[in-house]
The first five atom37 places (N, CA, C, CB, O) and aatype in JSON, in Angstrom:
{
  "aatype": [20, 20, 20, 20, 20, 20, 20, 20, 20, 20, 20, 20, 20, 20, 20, 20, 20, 20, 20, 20, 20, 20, 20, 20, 20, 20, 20, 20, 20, 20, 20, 20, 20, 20, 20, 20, 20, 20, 20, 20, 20, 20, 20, 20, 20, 20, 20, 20, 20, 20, 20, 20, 20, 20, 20, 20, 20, 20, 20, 20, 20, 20, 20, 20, 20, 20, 20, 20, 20, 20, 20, 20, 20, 20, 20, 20, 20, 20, 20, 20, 20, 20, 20, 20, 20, 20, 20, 20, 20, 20, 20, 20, 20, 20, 20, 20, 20, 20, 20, 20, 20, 20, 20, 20, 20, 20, 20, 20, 20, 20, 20, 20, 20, 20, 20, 20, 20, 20, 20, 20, 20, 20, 20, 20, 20, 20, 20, 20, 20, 20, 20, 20, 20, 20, 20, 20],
  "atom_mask": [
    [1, 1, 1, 1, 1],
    [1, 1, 1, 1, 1],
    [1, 1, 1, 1, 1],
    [1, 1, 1, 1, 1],
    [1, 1, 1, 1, 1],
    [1, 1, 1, 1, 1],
    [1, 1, 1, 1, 1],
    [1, 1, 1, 1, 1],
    [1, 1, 1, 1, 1],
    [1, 1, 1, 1, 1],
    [1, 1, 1, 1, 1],
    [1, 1, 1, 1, 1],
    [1, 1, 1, 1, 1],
    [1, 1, 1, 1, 1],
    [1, 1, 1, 1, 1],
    [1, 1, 1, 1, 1],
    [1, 1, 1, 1, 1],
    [1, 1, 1, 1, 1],
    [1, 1, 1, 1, 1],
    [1, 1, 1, 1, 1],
    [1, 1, 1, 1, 1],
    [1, 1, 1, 1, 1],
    [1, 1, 1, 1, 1],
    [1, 1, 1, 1, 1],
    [1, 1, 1, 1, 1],
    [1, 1, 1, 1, 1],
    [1, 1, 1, 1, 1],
    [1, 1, 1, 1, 1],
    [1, 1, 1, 1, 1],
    [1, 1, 1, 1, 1],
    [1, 1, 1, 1, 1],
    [1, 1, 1, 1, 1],
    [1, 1, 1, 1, 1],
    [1, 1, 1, 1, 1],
    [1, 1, 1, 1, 1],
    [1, 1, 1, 1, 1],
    [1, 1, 1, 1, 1],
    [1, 1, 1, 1, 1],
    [1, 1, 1, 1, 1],
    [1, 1, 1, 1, 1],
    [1, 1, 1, 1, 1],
    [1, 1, 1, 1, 1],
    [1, 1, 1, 1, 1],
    [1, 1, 1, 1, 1],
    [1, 1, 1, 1, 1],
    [1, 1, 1, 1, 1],
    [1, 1, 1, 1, 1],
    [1, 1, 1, 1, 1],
    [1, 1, 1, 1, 1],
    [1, 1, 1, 1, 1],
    [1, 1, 1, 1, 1],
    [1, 1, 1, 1, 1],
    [1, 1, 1, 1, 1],
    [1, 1, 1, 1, 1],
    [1, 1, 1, 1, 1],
    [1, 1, 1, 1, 1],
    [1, 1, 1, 1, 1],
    [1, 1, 1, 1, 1],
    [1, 1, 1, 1, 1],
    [1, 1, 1, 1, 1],
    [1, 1, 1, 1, 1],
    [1, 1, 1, 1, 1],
    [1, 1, 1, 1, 1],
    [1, 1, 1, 1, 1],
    [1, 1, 1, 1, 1],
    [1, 1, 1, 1, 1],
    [1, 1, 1, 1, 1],
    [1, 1, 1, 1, 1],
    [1, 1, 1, 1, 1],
    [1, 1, 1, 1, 1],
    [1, 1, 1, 1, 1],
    [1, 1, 1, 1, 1],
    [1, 1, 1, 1, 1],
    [1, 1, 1, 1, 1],
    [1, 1, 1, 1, 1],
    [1, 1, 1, 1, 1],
    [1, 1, 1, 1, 1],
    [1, 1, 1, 1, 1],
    [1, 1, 1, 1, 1],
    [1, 1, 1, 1, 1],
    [1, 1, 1, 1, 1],
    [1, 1, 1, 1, 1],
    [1, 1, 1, 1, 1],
    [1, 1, 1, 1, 1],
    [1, 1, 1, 1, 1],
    [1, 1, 1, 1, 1],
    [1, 1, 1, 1, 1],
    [1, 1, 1, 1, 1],
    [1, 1, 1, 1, 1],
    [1, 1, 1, 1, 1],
    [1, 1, 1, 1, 1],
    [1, 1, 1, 1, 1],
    [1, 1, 1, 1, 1],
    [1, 1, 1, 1, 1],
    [1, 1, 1, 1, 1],
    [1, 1, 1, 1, 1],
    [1, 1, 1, 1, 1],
    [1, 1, 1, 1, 1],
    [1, 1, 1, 1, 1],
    [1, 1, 1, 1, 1],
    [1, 1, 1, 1, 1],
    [1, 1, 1, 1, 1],
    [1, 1, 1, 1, 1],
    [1, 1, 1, 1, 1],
    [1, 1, 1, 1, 1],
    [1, 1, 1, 1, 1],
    [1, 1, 1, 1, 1],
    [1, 1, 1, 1, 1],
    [1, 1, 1, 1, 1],
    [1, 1, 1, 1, 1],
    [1, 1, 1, 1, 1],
    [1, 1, 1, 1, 1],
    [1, 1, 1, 1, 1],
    [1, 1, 1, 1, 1],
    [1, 1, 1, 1, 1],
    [1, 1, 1, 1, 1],
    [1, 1, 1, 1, 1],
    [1, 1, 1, 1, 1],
    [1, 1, 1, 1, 1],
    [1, 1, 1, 1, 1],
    [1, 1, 1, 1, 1],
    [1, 1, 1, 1, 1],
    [1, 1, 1, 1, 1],
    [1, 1, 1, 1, 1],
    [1, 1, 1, 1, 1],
    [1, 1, 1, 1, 1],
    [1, 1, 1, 1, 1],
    [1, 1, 1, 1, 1],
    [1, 1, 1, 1, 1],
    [1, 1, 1, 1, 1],
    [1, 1, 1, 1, 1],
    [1, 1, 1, 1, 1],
    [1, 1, 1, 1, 1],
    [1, 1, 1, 1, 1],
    [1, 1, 1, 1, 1],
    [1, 1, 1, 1, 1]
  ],
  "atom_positions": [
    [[0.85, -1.18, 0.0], [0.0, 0.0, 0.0], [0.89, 1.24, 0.0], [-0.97, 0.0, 1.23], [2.03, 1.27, 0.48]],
    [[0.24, 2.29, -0.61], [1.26, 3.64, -0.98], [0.86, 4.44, 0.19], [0.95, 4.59, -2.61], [-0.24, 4.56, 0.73]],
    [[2.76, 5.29, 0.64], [2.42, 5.73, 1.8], [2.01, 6.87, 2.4], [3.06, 5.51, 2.26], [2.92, 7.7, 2.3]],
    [[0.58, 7.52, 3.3], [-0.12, 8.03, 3.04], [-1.59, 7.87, 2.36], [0.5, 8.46, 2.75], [-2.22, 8.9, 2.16]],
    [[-2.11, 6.73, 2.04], [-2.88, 5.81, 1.89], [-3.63, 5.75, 3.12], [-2.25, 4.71, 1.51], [-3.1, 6.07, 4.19]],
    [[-4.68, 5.4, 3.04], [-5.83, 4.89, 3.99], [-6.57, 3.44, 3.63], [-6.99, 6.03, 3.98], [-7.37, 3.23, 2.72]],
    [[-6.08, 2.57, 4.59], [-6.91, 1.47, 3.89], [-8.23, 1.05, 4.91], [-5.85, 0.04, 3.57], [-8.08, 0.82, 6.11]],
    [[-9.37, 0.99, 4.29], [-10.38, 1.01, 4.97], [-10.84, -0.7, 5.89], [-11.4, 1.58, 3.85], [-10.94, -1.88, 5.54]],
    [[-10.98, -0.1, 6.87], [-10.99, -1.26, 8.1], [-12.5, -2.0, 8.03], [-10.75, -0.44, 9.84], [-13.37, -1.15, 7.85]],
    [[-13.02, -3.34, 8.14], [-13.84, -4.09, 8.01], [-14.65, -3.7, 6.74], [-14.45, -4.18, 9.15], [-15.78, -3.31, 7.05]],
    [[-14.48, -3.69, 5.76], [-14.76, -3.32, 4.4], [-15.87, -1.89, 4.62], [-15.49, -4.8, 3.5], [-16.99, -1.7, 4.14]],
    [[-15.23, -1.26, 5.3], [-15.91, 0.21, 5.81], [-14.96, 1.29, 5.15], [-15.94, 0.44, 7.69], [-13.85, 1.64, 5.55]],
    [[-15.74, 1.76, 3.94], [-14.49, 3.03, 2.92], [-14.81, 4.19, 3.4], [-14.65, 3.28, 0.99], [-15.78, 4.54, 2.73]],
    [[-14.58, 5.01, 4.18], [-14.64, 6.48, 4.23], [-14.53, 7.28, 2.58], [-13.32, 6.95, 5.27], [-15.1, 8.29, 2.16]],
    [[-13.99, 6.77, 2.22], [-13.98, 7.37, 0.62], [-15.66, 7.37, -0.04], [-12.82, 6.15, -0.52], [-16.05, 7.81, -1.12]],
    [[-16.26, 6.86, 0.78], [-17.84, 6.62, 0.46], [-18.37, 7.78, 0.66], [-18.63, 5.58, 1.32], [-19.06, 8.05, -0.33]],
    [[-18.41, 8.84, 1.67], [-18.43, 9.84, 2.0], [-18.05, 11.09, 1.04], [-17.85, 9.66, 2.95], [-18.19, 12.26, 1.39]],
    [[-17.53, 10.66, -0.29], [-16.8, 11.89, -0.9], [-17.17, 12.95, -1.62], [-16.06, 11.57, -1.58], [-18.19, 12.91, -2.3]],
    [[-16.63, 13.7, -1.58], [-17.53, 15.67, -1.41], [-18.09, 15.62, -2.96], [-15.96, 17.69, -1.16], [-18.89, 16.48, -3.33]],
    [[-17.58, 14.41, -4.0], [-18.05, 15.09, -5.35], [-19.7, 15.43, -5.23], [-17.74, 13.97, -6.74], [-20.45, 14.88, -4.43]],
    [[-20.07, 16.4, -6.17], [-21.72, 16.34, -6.04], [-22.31, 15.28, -6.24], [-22.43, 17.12, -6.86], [-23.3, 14.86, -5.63]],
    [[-21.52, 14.61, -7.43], [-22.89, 13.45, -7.67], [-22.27, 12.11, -6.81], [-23.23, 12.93, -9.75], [-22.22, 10.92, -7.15]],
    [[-21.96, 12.61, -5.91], [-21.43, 11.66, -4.75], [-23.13, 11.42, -4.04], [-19.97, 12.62, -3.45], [-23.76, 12.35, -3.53]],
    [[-23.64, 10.06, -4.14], [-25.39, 9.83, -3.93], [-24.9, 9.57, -2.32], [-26.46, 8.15, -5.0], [-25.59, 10.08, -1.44]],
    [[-24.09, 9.04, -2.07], [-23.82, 8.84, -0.22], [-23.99, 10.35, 0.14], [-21.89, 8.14, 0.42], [-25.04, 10.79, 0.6]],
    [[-22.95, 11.06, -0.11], [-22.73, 12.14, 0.58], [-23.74, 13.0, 0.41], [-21.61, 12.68, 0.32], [-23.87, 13.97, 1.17]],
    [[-24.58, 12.76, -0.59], [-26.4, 13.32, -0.6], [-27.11, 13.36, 0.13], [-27.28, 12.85, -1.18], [-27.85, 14.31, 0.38]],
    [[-27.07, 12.33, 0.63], [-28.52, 11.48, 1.25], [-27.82, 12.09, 2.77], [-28.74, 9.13, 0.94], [-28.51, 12.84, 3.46]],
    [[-26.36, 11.68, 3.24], [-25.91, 12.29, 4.37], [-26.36, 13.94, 4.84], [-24.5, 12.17, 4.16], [-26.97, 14.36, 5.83]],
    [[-25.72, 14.69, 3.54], [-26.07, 15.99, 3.92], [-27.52, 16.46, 4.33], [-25.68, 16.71, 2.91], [-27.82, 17.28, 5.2]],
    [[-28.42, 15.66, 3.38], [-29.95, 15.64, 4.08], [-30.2, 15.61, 4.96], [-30.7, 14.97, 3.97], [-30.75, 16.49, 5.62]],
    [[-29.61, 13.73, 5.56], [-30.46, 13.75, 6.64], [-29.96, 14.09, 8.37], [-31.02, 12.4, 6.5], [-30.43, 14.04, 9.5]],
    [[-28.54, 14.49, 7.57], [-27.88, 15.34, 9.0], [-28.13, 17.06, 9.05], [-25.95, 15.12, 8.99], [-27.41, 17.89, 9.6]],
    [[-28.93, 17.19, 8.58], [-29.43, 18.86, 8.1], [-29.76, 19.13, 9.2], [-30.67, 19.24, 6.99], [-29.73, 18.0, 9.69]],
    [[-30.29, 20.24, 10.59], [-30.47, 20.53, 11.46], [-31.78, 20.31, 11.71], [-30.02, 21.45, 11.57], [-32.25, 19.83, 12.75]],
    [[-32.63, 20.84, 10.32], [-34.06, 21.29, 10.29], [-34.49, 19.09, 9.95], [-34.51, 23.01, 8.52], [-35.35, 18.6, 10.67]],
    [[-33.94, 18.37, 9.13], [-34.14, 17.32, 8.66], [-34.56, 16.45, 10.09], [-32.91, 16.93, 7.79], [-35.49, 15.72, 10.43]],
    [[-33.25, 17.01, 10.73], [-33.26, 16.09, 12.42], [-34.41, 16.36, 12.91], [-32.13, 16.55, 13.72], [-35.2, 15.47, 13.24]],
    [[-34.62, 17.48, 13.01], [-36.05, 18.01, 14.19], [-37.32, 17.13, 13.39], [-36.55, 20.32, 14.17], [-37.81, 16.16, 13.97]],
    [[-37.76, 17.51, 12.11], [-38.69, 16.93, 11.25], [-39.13, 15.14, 11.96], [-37.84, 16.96, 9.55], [-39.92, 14.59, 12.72]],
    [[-37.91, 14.85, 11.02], [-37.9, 13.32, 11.78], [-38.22, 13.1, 13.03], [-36.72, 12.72, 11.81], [-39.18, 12.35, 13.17]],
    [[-37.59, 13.61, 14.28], [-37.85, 13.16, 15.28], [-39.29, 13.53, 15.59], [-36.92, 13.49, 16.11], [-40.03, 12.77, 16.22]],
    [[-39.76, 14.97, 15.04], [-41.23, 15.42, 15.77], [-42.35, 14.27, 15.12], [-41.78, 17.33, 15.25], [-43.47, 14.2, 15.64]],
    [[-42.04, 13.49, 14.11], [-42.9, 12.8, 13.73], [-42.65, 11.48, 13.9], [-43.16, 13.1, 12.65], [-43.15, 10.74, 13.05]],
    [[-41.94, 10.91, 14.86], [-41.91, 9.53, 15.23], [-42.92, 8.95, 15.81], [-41.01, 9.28, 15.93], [-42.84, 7.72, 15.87]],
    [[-44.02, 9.55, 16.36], [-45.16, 8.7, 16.82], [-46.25, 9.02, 16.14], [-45.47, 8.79, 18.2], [-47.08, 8.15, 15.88]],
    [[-46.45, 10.56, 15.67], [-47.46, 10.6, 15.21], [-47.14, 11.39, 13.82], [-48.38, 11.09, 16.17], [-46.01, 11.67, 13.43]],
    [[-48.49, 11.73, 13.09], [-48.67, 12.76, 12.34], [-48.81, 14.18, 12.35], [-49.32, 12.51, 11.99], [-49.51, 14.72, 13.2]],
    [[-48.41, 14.62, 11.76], [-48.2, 16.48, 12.05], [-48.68, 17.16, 10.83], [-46.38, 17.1, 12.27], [-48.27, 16.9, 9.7]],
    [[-49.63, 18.08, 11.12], [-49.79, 19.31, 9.9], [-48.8, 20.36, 9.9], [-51.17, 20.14, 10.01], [-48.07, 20.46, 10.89]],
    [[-48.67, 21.22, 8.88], [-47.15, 21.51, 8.56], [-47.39, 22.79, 9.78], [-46.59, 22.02, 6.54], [-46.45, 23.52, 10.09]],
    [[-48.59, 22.93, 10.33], [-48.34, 24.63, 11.13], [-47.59, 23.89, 12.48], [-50.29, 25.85, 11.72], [-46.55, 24.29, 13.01]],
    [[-48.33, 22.77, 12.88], [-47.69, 22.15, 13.65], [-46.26, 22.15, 13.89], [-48.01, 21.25, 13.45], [-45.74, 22.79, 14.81]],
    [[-45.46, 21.22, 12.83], [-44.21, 21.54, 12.76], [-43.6, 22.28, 12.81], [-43.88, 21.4, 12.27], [-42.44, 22.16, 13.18]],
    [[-44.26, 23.54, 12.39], [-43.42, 25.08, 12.25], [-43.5, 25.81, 13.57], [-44.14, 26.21, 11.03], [-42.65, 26.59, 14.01]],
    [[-44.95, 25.36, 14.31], [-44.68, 26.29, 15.7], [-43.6, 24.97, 16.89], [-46.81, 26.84, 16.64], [-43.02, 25.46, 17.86]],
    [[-43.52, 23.85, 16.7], [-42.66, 22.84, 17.46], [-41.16, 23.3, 17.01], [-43.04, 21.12, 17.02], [-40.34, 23.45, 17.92]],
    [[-40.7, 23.55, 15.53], [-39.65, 23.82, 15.78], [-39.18, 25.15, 15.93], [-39.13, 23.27, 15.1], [-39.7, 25.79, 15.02]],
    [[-38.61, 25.73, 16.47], [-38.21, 26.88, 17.21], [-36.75, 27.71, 15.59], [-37.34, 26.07, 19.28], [-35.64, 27.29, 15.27]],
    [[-37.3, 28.54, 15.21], [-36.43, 29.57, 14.51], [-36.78, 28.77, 12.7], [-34.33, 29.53, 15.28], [-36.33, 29.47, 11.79]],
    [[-37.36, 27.73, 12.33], [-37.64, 27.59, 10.83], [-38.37, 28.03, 10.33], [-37.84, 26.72, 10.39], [-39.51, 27.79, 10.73]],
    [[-38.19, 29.02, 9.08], [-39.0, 29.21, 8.23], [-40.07, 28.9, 7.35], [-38.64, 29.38, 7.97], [-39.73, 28.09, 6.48]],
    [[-41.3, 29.31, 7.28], [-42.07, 28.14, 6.47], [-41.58, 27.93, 5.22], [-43.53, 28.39, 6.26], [-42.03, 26.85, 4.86]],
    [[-40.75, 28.51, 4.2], [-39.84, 28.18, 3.67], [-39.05, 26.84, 3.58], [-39.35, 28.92, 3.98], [-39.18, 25.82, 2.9]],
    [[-38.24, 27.2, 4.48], [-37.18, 26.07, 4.75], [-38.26, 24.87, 5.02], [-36.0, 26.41, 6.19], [-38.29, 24.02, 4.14]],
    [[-39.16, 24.69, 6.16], [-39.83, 23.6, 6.57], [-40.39, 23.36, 5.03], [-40.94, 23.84, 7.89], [-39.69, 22.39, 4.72]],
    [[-41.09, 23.59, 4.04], [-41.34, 23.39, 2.96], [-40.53, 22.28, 2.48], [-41.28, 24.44, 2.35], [-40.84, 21.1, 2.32]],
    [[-39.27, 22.98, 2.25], [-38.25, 22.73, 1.67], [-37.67, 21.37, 1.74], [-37.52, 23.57, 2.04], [-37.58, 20.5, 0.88]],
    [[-37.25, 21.4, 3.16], [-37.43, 20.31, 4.46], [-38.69, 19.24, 4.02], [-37.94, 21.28, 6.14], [-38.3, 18.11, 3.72]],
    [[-39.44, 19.36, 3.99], [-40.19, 18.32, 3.59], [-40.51, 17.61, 2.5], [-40.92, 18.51, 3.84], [-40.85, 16.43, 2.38]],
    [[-40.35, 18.56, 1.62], [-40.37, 18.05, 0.34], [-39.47, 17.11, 0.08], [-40.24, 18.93, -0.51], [-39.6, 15.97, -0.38]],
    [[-38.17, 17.97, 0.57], [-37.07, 16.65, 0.33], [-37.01, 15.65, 1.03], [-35.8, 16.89, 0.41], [-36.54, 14.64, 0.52]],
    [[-37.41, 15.61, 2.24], [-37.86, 14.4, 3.28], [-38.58, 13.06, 2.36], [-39.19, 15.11, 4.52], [-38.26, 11.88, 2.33]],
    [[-39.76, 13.85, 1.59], [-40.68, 12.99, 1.21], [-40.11, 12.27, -0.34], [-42.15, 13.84, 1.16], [-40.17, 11.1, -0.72]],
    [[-39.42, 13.75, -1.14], [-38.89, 12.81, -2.37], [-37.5, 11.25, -1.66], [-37.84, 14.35, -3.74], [-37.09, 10.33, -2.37]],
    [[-37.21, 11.42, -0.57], [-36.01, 10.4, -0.27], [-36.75, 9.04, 0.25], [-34.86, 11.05, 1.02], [-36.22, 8.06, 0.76]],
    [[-38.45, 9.33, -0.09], [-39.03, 8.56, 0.88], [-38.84, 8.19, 2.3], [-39.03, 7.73, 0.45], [-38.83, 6.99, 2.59]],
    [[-38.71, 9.07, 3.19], [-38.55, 9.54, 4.34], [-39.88, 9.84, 4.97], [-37.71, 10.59, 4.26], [-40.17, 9.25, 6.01]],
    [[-40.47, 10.43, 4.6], [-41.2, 11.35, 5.15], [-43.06, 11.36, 4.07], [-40.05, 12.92, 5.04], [-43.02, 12.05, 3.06]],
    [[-44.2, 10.76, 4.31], [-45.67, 10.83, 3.77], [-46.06, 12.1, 3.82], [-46.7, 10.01, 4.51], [-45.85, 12.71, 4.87]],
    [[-46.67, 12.75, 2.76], [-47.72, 13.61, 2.75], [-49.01, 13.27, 2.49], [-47.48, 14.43, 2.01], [-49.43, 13.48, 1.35]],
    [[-49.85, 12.71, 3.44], [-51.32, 12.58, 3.23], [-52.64, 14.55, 3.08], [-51.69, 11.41, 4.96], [-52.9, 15.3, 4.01]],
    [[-53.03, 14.66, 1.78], [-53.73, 15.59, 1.24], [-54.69, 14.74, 1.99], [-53.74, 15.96, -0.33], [-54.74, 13.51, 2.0]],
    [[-55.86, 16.06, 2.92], [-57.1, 15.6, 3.17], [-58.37, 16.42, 1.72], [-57.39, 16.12, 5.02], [-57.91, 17.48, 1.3]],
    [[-59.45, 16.09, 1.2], [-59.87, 16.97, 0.64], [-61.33, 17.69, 1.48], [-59.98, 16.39, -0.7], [-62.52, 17.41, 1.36]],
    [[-60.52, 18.84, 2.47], [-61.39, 19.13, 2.8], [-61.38, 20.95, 2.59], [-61.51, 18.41, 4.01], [-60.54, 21.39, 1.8]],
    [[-61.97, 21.6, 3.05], [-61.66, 23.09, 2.82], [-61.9, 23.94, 4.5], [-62.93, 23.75, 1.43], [-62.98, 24.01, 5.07]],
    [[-60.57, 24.51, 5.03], [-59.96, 24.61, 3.86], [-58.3, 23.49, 3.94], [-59.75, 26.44, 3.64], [-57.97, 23.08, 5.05]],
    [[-57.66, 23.23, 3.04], [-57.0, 22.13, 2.75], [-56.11, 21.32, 3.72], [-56.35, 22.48, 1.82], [-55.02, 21.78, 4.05]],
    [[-56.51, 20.2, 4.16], [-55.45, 19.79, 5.41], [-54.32, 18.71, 4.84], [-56.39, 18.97, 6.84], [-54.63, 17.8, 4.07]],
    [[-53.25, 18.88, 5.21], [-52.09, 18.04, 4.87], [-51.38, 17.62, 5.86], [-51.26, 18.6, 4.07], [-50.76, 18.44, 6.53]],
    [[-51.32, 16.31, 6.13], [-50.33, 15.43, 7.4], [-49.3, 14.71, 6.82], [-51.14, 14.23, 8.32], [-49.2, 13.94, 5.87]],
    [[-48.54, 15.19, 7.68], [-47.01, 14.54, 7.59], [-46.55, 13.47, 8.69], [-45.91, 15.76, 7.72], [-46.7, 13.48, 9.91]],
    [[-46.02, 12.67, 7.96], [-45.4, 11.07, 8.84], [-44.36, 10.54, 8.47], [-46.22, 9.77, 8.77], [-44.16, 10.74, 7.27]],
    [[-43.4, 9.79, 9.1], [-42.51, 9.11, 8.49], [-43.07, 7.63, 7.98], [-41.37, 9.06, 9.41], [-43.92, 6.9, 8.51]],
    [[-42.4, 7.47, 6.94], [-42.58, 6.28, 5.95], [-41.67, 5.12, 7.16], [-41.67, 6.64, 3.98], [-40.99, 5.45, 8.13]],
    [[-41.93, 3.94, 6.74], [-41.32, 2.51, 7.07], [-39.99, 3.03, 6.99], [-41.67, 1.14, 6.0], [-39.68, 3.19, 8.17]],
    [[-39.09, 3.37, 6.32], [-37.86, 3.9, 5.56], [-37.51, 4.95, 6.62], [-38.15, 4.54, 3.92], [-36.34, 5.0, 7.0]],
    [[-38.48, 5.87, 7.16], [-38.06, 7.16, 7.92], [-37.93, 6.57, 9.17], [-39.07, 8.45, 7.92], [-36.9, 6.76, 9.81]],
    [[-39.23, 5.59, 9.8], [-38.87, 5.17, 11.55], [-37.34, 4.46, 10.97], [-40.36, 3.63, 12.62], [-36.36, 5.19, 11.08]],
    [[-37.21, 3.59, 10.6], [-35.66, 3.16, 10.96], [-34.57, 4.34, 11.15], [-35.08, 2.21, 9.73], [-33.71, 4.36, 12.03]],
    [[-34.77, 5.23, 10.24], [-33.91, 6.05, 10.74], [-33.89, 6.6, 11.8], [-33.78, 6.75, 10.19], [-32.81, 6.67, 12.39]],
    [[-34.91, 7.11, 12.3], [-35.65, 7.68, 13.43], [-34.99, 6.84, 14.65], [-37.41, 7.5, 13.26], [-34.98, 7.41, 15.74]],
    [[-34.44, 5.56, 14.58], [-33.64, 4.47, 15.4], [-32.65, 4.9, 15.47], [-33.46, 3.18, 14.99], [-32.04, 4.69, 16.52]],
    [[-32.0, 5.7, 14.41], [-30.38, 5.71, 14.41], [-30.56, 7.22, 14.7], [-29.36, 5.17, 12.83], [-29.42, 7.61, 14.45]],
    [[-31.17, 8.16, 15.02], [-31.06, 9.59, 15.36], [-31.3, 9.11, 16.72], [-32.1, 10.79, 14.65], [-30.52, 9.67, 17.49]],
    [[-32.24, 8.11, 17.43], [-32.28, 8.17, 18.76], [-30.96, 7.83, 19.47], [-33.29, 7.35, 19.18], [-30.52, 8.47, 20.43]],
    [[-30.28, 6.61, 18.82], [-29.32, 6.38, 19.22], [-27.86, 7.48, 19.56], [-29.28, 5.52, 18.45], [-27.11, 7.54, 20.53]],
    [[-27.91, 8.25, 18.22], [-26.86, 9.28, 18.38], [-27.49, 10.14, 19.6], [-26.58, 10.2, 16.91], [-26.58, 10.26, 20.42]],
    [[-28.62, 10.77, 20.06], [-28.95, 11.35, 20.81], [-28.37, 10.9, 22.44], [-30.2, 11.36, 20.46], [-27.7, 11.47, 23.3]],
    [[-28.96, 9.71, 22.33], [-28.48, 9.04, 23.47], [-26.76, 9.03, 23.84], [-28.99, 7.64, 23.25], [-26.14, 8.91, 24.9]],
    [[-26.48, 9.16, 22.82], [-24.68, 8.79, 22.89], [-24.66, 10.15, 23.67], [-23.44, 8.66, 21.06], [-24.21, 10.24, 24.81]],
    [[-25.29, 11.37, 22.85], [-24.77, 12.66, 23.19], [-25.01, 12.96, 24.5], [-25.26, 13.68, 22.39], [-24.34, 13.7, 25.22]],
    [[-26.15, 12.28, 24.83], [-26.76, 12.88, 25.88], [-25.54, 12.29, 27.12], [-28.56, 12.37, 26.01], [-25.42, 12.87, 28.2]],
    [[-24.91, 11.35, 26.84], [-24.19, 10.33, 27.76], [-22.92, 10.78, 28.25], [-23.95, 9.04, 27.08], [-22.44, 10.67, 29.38]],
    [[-22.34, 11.44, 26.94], [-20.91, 12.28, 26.93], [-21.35, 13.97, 26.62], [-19.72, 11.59, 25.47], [-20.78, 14.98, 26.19]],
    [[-22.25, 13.72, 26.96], [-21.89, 15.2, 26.52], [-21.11, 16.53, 28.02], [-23.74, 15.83, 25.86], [-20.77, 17.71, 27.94]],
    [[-21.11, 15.65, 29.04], [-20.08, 16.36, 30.41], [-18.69, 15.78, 29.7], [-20.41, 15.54, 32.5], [-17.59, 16.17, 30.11]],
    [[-18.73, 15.33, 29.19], [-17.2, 15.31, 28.55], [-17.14, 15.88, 28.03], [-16.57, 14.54, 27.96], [-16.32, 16.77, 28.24]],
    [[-18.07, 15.92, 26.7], [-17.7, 16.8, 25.75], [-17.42, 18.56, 26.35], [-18.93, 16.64, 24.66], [-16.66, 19.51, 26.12]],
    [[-18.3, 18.3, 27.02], [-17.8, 20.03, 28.04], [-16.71, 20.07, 28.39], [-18.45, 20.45, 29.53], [-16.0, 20.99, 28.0]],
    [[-16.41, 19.48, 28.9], [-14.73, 19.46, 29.96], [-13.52, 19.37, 28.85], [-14.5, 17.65, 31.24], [-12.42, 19.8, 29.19]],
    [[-13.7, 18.76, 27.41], [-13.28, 19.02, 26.58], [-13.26, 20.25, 25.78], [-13.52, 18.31, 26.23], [-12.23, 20.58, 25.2]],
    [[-14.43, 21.03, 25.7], [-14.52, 22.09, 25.2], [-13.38, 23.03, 25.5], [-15.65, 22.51, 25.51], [-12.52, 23.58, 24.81]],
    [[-13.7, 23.0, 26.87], [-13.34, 23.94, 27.8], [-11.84, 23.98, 28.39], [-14.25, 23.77, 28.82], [-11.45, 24.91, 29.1]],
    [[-11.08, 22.95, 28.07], [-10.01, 22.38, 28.16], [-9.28, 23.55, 26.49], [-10.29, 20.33, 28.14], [-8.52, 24.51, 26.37]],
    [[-10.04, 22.75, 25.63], [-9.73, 23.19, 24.75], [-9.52, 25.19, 24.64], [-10.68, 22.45, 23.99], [-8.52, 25.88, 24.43]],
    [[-10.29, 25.39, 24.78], [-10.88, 27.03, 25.13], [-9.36, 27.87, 25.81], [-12.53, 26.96, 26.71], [-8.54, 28.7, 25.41]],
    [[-9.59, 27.07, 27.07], [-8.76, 27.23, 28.01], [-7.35, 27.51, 27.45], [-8.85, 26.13, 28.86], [-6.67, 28.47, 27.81]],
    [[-6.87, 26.34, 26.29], [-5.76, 26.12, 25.87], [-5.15, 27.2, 24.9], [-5.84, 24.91, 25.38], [-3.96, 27.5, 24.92]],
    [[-6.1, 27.76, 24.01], [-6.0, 28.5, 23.21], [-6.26, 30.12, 23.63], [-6.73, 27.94, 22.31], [-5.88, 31.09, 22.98]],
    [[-7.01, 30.16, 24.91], [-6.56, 31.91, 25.46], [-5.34, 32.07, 25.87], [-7.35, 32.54, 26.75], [-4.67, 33.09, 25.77]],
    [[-4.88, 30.65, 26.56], [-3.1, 30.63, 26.84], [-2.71, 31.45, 25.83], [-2.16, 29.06, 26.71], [-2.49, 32.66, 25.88]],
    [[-2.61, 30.12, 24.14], [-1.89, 30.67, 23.65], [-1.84, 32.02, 22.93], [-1.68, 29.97, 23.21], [-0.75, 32.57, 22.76]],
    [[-2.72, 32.44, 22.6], [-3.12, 33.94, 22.54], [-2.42, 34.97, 23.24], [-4.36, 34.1, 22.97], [-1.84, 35.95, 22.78]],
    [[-2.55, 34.66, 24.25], [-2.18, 35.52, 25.74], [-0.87, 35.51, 25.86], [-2.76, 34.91, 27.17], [-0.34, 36.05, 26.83]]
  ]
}
């Protein structure tokens, strides 16, 4: 192997990850690690939501962005839009079969965070600490 090389451990390529655009991994990543993507998902793990709903639960999104946010939710098949036909027009949002699994792996990272995250402080702050030194 050439040196400076990375060779990927249990047939796990980080090179999978790679920034080109039509890189379809690093697509689907940037989605569904999006800030607004996270909240979406999680507010709809048990139930269904109309979009005003969503917009007053999450705190600082635009109906814009939540639009936006959903649409692309739903083209990744992530995320149902059930049209009611009533007037005046009601629309509910859910995660698809496809979205709860994920909805598994956002709980999980949550949990991690929630676990370390006094480390992650004491690290911060370590860090912080280190760099007014060197400043100073």
């Amino acid at each position: 192997m050439e040196e400076g090389t990375v060779e990927p451990l249990d047939d796990y390529d980080v090179r999978q990850w790679d920034t080109r655009e039509d890189c379809e991994v690093r697509q689907i990543l940037d989605r569904i690690a999006d800030k607004w993507s996270l909240l979406v998902i999680a507010l709809l793990d048990c139930q269904s939501l109309r979009f005003t709903q969503l917009r007053r639960e999450i705190d600082g999104v635009s109906q814009r962005m939540l639009s936006v946010t959903l649409r692309q939710l739903e083209r990744d098949g992530l995320v149902s839009r059930t049209v009611h036909p009533v007037v005046p027009p009601r629309v509910d949002y859910a995660l698809t079969p496809l979205g709860r699994t994920l909805h598994q792996t956002i709980k999980s990272l949550v949990t991690w965070t929630e676990a370390h995250q006094e480390e992650i402080a004491a690290a911060r702050a370590a860090y912080d600490a280190r760099r007014e030194m060197m400043e100073s």
